[in-house]
PADODO-676679 format. One record per residue (C-alpha): y negated, z negated, x negated; residue number from 1. Coordinates in nm, 3 decimals. Each point is the difference from the previous one (the first is absolute). Layout:
! residues N
      c2      c3      c1   k
       Y       Z       X NUM
...
END
This chain:
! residues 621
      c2      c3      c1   k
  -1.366  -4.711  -7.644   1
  -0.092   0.365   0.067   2
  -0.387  -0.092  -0.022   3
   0.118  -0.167  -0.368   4
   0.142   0.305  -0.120   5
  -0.271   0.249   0.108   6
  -0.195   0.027  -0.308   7
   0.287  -0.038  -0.258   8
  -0.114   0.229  -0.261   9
  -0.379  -0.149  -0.029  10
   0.102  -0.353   0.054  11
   0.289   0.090  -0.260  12
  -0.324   0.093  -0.213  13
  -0.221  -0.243   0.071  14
   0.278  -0.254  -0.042  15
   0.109   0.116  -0.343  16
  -0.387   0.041  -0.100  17
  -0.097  -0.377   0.137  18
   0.282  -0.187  -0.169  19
  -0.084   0.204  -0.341  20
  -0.345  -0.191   0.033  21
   0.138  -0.346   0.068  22
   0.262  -0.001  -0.294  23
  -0.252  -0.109  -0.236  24
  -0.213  -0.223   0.228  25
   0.341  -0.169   0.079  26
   0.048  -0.090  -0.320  27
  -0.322  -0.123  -0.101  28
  -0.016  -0.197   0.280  29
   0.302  -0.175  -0.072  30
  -0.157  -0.079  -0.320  31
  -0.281  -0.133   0.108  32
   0.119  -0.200   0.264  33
   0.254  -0.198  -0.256  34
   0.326   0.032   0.105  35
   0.012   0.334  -0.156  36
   0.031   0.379   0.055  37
   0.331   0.000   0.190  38
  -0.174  -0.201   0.216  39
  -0.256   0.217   0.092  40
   0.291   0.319   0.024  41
   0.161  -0.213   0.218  42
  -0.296  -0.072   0.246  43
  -0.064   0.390  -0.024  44
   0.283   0.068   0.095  45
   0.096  -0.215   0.334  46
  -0.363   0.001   0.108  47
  -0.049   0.387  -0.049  48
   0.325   0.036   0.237  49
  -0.028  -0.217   0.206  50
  -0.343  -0.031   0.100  51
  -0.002   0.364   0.071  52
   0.341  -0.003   0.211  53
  -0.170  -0.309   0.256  54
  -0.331   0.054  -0.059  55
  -0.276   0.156   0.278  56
  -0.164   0.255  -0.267  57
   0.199   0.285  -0.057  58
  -0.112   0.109  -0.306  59
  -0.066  -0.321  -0.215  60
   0.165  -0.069  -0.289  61
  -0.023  -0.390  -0.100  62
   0.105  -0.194  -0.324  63
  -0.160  -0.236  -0.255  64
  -0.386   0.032   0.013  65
  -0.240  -0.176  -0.226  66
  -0.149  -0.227   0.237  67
   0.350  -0.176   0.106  68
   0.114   0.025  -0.371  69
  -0.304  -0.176  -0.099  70
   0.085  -0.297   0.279  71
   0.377   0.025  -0.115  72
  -0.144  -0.114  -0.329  73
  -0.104  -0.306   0.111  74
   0.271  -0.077   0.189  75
   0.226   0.076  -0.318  76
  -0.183  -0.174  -0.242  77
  -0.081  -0.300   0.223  78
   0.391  -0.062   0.100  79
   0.094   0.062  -0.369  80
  -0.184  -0.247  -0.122  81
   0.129  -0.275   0.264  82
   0.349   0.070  -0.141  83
  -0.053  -0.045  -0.371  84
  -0.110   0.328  -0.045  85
   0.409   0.161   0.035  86
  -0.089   0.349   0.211  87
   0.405  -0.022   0.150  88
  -0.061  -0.352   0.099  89
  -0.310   0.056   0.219  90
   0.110   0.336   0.116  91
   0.190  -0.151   0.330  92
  -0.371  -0.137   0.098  93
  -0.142   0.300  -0.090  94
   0.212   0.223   0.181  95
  -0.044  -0.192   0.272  96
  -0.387   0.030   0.033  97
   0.044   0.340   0.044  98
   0.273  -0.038   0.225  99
  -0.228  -0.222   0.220 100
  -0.286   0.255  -0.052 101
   0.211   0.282   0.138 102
   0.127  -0.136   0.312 103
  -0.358  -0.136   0.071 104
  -0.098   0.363   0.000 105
   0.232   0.031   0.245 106
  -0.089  -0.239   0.220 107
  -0.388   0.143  -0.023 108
   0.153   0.347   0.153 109
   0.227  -0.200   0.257 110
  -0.305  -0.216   0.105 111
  -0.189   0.349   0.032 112
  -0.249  -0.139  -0.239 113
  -0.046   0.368  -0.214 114
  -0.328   0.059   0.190 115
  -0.213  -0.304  -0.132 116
   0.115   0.030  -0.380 117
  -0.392   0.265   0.010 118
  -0.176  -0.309   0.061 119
   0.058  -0.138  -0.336 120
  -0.385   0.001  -0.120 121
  -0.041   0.320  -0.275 122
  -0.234  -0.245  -0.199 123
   0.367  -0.218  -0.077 124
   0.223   0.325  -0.079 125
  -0.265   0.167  -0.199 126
  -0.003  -0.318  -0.217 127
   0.360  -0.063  -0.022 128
   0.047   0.384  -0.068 129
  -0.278  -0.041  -0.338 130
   0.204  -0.354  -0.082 131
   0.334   0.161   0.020 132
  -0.170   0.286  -0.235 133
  -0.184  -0.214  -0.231 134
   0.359  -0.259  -0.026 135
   0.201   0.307  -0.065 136
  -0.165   0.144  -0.327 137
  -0.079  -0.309  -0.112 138
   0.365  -0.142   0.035 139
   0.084   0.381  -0.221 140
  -0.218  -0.077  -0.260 141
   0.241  -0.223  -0.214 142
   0.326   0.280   0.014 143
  -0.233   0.258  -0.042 144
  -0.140  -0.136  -0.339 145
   0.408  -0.112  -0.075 146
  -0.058  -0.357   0.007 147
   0.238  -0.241   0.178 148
  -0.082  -0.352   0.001 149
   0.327  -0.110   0.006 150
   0.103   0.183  -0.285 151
  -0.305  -0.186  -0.235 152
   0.169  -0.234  -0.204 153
  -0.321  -0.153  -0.079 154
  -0.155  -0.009   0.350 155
   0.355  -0.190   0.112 156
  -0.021  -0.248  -0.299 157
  -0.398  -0.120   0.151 158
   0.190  -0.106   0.289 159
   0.304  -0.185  -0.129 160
  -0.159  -0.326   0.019 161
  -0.070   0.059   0.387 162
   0.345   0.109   0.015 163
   0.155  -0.291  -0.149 164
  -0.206  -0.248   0.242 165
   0.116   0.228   0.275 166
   0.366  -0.056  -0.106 167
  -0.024  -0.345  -0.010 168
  -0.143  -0.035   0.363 169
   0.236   0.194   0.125 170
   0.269  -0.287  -0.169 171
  -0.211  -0.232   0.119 172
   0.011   0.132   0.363 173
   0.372   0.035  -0.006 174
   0.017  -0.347  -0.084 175
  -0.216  -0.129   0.283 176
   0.193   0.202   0.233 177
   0.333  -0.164  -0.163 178
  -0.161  -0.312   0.047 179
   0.015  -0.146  -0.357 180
  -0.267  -0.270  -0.047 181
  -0.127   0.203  -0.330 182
  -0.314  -0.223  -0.056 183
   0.273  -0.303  -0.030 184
   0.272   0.234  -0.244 185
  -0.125   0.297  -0.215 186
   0.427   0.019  -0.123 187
   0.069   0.284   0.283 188
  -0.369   0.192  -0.091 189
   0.093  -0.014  -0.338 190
   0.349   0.151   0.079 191
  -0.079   0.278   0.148 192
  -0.311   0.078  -0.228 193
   0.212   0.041  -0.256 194
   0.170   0.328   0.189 195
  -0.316   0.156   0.021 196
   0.041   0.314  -0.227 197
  -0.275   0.261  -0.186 198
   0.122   0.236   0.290 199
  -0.103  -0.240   0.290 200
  -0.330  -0.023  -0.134 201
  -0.098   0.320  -0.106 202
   0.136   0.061   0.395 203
  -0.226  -0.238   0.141 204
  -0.311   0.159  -0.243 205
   0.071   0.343   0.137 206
  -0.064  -0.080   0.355 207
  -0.321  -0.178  -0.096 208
  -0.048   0.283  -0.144 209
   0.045   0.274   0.223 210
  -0.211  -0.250   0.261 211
  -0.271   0.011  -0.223 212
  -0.011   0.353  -0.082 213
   0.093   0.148   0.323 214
  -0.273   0.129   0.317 215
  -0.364   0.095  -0.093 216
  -0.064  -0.324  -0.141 217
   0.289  -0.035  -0.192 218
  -0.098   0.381  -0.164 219
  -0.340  -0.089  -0.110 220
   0.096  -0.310  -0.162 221
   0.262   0.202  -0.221 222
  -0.181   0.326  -0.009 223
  -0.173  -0.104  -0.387 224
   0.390  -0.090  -0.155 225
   0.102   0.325   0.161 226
  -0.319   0.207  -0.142 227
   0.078  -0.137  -0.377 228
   0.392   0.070   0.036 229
   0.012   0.350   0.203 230
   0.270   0.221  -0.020 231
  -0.139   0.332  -0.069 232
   0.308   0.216   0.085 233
  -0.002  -0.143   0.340 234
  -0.353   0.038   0.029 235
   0.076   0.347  -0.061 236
   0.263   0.007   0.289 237
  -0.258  -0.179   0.232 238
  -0.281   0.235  -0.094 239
   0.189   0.367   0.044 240
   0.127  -0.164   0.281 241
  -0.300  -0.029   0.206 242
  -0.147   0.339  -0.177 243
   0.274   0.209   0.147 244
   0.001  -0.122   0.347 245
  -0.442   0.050   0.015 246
   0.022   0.359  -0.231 247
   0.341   0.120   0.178 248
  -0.165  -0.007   0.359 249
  -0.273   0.216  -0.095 250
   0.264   0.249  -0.096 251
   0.215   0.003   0.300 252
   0.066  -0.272   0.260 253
   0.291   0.205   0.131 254
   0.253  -0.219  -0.215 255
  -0.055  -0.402  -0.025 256
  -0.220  -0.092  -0.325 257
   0.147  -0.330  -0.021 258
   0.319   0.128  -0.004 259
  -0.072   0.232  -0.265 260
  -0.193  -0.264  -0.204 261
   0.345  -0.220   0.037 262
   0.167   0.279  -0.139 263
  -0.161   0.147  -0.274 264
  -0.114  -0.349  -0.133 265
   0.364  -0.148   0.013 266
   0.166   0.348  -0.182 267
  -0.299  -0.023  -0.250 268
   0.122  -0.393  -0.055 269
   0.361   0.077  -0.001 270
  -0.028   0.344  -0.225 271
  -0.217  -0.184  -0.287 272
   0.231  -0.268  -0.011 273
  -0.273  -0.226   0.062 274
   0.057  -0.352  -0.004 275
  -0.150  -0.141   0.352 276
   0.060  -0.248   0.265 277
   0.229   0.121   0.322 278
   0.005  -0.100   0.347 279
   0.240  -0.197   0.100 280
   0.351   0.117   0.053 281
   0.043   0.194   0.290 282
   0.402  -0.163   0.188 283
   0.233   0.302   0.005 284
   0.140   0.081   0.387 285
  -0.107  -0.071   0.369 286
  -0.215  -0.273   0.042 287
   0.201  -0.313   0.078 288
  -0.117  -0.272   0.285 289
  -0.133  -0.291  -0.092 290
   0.178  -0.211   0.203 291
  -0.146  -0.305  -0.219 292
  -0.313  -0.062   0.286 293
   0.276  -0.050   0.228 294
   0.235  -0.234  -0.186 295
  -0.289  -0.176  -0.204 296
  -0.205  -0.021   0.277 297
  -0.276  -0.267  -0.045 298
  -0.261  -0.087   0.271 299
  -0.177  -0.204  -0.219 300
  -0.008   0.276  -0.288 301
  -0.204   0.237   0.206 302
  -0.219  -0.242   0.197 303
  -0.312  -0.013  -0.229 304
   0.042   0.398   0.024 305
  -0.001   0.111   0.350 306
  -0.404   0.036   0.029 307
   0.076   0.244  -0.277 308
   0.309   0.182   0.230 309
  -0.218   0.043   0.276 310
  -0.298   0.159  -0.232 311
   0.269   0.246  -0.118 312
   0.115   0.068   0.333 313
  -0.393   0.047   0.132 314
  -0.133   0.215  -0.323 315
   0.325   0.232   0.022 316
  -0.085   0.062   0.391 317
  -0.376   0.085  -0.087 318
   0.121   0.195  -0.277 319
   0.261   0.197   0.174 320
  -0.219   0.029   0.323 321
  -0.296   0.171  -0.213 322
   0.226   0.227  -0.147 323
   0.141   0.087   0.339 324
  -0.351   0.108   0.102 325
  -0.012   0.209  -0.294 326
   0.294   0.179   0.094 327
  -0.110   0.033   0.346 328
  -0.340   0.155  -0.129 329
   0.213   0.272  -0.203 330
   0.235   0.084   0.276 331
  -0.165  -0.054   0.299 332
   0.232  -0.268   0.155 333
   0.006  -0.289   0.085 334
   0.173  -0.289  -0.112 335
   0.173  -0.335   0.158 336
  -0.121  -0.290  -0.176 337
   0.215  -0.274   0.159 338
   0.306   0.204  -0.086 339
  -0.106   0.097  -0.322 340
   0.005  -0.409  -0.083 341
   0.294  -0.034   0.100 342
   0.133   0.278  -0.225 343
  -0.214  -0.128  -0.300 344
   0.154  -0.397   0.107 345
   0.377   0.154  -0.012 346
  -0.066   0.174  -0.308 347
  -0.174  -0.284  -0.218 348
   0.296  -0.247   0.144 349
   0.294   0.194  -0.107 350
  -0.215   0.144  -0.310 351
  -0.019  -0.420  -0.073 352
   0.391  -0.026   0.058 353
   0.070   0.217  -0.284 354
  -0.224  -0.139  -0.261 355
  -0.354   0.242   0.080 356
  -0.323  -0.078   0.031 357
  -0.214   0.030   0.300 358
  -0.172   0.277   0.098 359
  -0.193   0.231   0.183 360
  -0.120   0.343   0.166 361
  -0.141   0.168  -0.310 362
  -0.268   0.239   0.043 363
   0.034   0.216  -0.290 364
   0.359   0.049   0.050 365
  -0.036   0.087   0.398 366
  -0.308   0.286  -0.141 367
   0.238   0.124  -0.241 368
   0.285   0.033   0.284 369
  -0.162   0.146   0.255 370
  -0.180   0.298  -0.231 371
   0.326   0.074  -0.122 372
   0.132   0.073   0.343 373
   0.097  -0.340   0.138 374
   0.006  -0.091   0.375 375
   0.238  -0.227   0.133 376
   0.188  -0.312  -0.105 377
   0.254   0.182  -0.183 378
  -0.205   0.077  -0.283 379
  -0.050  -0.361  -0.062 380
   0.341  -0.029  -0.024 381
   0.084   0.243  -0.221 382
  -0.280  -0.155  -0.213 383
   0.238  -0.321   0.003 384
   0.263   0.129  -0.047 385
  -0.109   0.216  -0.328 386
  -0.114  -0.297  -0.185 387
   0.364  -0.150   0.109 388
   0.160   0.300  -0.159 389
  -0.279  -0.021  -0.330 390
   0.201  -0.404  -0.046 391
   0.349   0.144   0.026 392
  -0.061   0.281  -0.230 393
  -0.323  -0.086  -0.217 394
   0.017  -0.402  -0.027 395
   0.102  -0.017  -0.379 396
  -0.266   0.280  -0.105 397
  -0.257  -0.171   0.225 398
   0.041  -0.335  -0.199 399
  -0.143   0.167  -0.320 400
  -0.349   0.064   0.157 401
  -0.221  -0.173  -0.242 402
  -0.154  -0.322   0.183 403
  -0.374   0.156  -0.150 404
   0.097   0.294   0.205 405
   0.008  -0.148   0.304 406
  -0.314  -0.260  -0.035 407
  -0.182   0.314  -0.088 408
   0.123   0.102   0.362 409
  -0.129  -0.300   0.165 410
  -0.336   0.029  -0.159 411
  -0.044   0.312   0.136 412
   0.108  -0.158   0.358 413
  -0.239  -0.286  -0.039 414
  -0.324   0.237  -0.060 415
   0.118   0.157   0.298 416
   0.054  -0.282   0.220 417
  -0.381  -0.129  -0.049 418
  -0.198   0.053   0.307 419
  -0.277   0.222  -0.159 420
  -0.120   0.074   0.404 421
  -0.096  -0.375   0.030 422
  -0.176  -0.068  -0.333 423
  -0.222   0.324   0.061 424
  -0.090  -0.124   0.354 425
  -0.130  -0.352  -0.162 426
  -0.339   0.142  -0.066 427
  -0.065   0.150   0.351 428
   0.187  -0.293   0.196 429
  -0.330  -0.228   0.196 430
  -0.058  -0.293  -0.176 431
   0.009  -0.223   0.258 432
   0.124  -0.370  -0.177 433
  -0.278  -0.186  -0.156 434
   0.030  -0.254  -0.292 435
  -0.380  -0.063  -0.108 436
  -0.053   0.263  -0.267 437
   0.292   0.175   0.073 438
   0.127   0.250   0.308 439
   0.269   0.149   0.003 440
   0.251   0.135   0.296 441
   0.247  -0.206   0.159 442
   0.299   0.258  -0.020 443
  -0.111   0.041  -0.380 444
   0.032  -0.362  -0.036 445
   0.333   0.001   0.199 446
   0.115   0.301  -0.267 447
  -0.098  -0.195  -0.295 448
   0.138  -0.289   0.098 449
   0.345   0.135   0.065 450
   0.018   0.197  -0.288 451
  -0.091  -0.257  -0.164 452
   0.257  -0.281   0.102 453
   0.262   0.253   0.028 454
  -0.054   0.106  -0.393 455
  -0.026  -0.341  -0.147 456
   0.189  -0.203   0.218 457
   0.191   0.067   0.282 458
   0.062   0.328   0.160 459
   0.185  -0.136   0.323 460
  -0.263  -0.306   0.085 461
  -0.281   0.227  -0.117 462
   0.063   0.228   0.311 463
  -0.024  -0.299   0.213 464
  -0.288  -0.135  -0.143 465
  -0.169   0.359   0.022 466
   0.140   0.033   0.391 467
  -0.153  -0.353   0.129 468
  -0.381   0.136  -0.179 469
  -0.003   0.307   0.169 470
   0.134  -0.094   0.330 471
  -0.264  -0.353  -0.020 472
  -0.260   0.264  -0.116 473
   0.084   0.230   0.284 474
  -0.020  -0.229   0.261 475
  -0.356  -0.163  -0.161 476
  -0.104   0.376   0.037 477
   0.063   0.026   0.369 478
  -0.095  -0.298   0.066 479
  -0.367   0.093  -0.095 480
   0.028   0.320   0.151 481
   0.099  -0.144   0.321 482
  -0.296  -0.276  -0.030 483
  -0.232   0.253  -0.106 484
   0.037   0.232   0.292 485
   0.011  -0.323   0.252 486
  -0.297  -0.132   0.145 487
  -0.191  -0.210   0.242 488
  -0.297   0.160   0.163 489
  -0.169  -0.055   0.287 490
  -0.006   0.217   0.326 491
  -0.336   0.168  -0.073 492
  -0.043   0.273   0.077 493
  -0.080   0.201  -0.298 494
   0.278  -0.140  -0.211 495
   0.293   0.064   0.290 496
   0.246   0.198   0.042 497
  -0.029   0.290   0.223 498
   0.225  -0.163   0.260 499
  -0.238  -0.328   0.022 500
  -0.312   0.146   0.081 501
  -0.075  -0.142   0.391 502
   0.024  -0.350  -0.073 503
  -0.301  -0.214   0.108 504
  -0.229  -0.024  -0.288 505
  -0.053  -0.343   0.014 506
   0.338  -0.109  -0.048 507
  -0.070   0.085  -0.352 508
   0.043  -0.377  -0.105 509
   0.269  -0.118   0.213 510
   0.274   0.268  -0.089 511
   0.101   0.159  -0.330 512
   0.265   0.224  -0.069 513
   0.273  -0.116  -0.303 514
   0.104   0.358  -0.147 515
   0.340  -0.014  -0.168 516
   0.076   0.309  -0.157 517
   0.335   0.008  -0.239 518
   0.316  -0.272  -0.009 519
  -0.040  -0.340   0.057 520
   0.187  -0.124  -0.267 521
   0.033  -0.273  -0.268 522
  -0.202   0.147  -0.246 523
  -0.308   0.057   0.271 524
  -0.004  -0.333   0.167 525
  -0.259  -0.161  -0.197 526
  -0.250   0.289   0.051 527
   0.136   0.000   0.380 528
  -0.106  -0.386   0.000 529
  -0.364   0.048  -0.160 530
  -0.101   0.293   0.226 531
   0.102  -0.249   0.281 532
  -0.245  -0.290  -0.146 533
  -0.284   0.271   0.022 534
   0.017  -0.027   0.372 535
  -0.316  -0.155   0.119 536
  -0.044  -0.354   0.230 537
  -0.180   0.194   0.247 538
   0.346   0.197   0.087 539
   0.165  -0.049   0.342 540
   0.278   0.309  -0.033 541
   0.145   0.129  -0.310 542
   0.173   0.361   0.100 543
   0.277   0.111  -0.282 544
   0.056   0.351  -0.018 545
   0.330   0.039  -0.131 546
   0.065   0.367   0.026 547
  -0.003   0.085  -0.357 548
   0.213  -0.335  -0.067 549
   0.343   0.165  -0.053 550
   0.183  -0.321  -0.158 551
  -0.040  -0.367   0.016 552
   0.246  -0.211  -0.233 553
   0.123  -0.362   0.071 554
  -0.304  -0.124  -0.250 555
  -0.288   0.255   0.209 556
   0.157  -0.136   0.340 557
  -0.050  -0.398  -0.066 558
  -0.333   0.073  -0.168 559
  -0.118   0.192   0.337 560
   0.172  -0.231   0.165 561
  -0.245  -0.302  -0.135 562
  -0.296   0.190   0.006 563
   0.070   0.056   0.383 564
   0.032  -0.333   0.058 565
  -0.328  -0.109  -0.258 566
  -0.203   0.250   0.255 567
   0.163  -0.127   0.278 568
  -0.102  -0.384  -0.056 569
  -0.372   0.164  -0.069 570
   0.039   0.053   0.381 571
   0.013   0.393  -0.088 572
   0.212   0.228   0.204 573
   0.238   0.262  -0.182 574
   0.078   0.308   0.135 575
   0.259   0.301  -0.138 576
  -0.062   0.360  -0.024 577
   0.242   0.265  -0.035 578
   0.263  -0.239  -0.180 579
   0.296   0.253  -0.133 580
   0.363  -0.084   0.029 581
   0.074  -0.159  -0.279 582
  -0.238  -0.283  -0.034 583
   0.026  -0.084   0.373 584
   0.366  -0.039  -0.103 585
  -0.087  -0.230  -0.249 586
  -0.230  -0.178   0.240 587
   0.253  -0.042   0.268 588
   0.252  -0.116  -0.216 589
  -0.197  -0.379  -0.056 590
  -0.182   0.049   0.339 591
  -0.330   0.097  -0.134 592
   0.033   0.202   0.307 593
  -0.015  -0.129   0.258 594
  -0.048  -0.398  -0.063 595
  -0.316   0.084  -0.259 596
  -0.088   0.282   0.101 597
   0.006   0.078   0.399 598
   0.165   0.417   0.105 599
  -0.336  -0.051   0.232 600
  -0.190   0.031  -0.305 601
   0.202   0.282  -0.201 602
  -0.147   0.346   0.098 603
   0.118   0.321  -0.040 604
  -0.358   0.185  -0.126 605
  -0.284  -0.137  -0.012 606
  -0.146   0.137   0.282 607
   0.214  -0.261   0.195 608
  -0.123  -0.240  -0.205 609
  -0.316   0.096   0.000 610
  -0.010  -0.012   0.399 611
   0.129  -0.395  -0.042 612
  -0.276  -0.080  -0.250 613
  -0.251   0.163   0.275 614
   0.111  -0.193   0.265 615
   0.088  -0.308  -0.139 616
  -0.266  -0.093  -0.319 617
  -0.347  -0.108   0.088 618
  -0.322  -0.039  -0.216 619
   0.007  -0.357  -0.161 620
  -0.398  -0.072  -0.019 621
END
């Protein structure tokens, strides 16, 4: 505790200063994430404190970030829909994906897996990072212009007739379930048909609706309704908005400019009396636990969701872990990345018992704490705790921000969020994918084809999609490297290597030398197998130097293993050179060694060998 409490004034500081900056981004996460801004308080909140009291980097400060917002979406908007588009129904399910995202964080830092999160390929995160960009001021376009779908009397009367079909399933479904022969007795259809009201309908047309109109898609398809019915006033909101937070940084950075955009633009609405659309209301008093995932637990409810748990769990580790190196770049530390998972699991579980959404190490926020003085955990906390004391106190006043306010706010976070790094690298990046007419590079492709997916369709299979390329393209990459720099060559003398000079000259045709130089592997075998065809009839001994063969796979060991035995019934002898530990492992392990291949004919250097070949090839005239 002592070590806590030795930097109270600048992590006092650096506390106050960091939660100052996340108030708004809170909020306008909540927003965007659709279950609202308390929401996104709320995540702040238990995160922030959390996170930084178990957590292995001293001076982060987590909370909502764009990137797990943007997945939250999906996750929201996907569960809503299954439940007839009621937010309170699906929120159990909801709360429960983050739940399950949380404690598989933890289970990553238990299982000491921190170390390998850096190996997700940059191609993938750069692409995601552009999609999550591109999704989020697309998504803002609609609120910023002051057009709700939902609220368009004449958009919701297109899809009445759609609505009233889907009513009538749905009575047709109950009554299948029920077991009524309806095809034999229309009476009980009828029946309850007639207890269909206006309300039920327009209910049913509002979550066509908002399925219609919602994602990037959804946006564009709208976008001409919303142009020729735009709300000027809060297009005014939206606009000063983002003006203030660009012009206000180039005045001072020293106090937040989203904070001060917040501000100014809500007094300015309030003051004028103008007539504009709030957030939603804030609750009043500590946040309560939802003890609804426990009691309404559904295994079934979640099931189709928990590929999208574990991509929350995975982006909020690489996200937290790269903000960790930031921090340990500023203040020359160094941080623990298995424990910091496990503080960023126990946060985003109990932030998901209390109604939050999922989040992460935030970058900007950690910056902001540790120039204003911040060095240990306990400015994290305090950074909790302040946006704790801003719902006691401030909850009523924050419910009047104007909604255009705050997708001003998120506009501002999606230009930021766009990896501008990667799309100034395409140019520069080796073209090395050919399609006829067109090159272009494989991690460009891999970029593209993420962002992409991610925009338009799905952000949580898009990363998968995007992993498999780059990992397939990877391994397609060593595996011509590794066939490029292999060989087979003779033992003349000109073309040896130093260490086989002194070998008879005329052996030239009876023994060649197999050079393997890289892994063995799946993705190499083929190449592996065609060098091996290019050995010539007149061969009597093959000699593989393995020296520069660090790693053999299960695929690479059963395709040596058949081309030993191909040379073998060719009456051609096989001898080892300098075979390193772990592919003699391998070898041992199905008795490649020493049922195939003899320990009499494994050498240590090749100067043993190279004694063998002396005494024991001959000349075939």
């Amino acid at each position: 505790m002592k070590g806590l409490f030795s930097n109270l004034k600048g992590d006092f500081f650096g506390g106050i200063t960091a939660g100052i900056v996340a108030l708004p981004l809170a909020l306008a996460f909540g927003v965007s994430s659709g279950l609202g801004p308390s929401a996104g308080l709320y995540g702040a909140i238990f995160i922030g404190f959390f996170a930084a009291l178990f957590g292995g980097t001293n001076t982060q400060i987590s909370g909502p970030t764009a990137p797990m917002t943007a997945v939250s979406m999906v996750v929201v908007a996907g569960i809503v829909a299954a439940n007839k588009g009621d937010v309170n129904q699906a929120l159990p399910a909801i709360l429960t994906v983050f739940l399950l995202a949380g404690l598989i964080q933890i289970l990553l830092g238990v299982l000491k897996l921190g170390n390998y999160i850096r190996y997700i390929p940059y191609p993938v995160v750069s692409g995601f990072m552009t999609a999550i960009g591109i999704i989020i001021i697309v998504t803002q376009i609609l609120p910023s212009l002051g057009y709700y779908p939902l609220e368009d009397k004449e958009l919701l009367e297109k899809y009445r007739p759609r609505a009233q079909e889907v009513v009538l399933e749905n009575i047709l479904k109950d009554e299948a379930e029920e077991g009524i022969l309806v095809l034999e007795d229309f009476k009980e259809t009828i029946r309850r048909a007639n207890y269909i009201s206006e309300e039920d309908v327009m209910k049913e047309a509002k979550i066509l609706a908002a399925n219609d109109s919602s994602g990037v898609i959804g946006t564009i398809k709208v976008l001409p309704k919303a142009l020729g019915n735009i709300n000027f006033l809060e297009l005014f909101l939206a606009l000063g908005t983002i003006l203030i937070i660009y012009g206000f940084k180039k005045i001072t950075t020293a106090v937040p400019s989203t904070l001060v955009a917040l501000v100014v633009m809500t007094l300015v609405a309030i003051l004028f009396n103008f007539d504009y659309k709030p957030i939603a209301k804030i609750p009043d008093g500590f946040p309560i636990p939802k003890l609804e995932i426990i009691t309404e637990f559904k295994l079934g409810a979640i099931t189709p969701y928990i590929f999208a748990a574990i991509t929350l769990s995975l982006l909020g580790a690489i996200d937290s872990l790269l903000t960790s190196l930031v921090a340990d770049n500023m203040t020359k530390t160094k941080h623990q990345p298995n424990k910091e998972l496990v503080g960023q699991g126990i946060g985003n579980s109990i932030a998901a018992l209390f109604g939050g959404i999922p989040g992460a190490g935030a970058t900007i926020r950690t910056v902001v704490n540790i120039q204003s003085g911040g060095k240990t955990r306990l400015s994290g906390m305090i950074a909790g705790l302040l946006l704790l004391v801003t719902l006691l106190l401030l909850g009523p006043i924050a419910s009047t921000i104007p909604a255009a306010v705050l997708a001003g706010i998120l506009i501002t976070v999606g230009i930021g969020v766009i990896d501008y790094k990667g799309l100034k690298a395409i140019p520069s990046l080796p073209k090395d994918l050919d399609f006829g007419w067109i090159k272009i590079s494989s991690e460009v492709m891999v970029m593209f084809v993420v962002m992409i997916l991610s925009a338009v369709w799905n952000l949580v299979y898009a990363v998968g999609i995007g992993f498999i390329i780059a990992s397939l393209m990877f391994m397609k990459q060593i595996g011509n490297l590794t066939a490029q720099r292999s060989s087979v060559k003779t033992l003349s003398q000109k073309k040896s290597w130093a260490d086989q000079i002194g070998i008879p000259e005329n052996l030239k045709e009876e023994v060649f030398v197999k050079y393997v130089k890289g892994p063995l592997f799946f993705g190499s075998t083929e190449e592996f197998e065609n060098l091996a065809a290019k050995i010539p009839a007149t061969a009597t001994t093959v000699i593989f130097r393995f020296g520069r063969m660090q790693y053999i796979d299960q695929s690479g060991l059963y395709t040596l293993l058949r081309v030993i035995q191909d040379l073998q019934k060719a009456k051609i002898k096989v001898l080892f050179v300098n075979l390193l530990k772990q592919p003699r492992y391998m070898m041992e392990r199905i008795d490649v060694i020493p049922d195939v291949v003899a320990e009499e004919f494994i050498f240590e250097n090749f100067d043993e060998c190279k004694e063998w070949i002396t005494a024991n090839v001959r000349d075939v005239v």
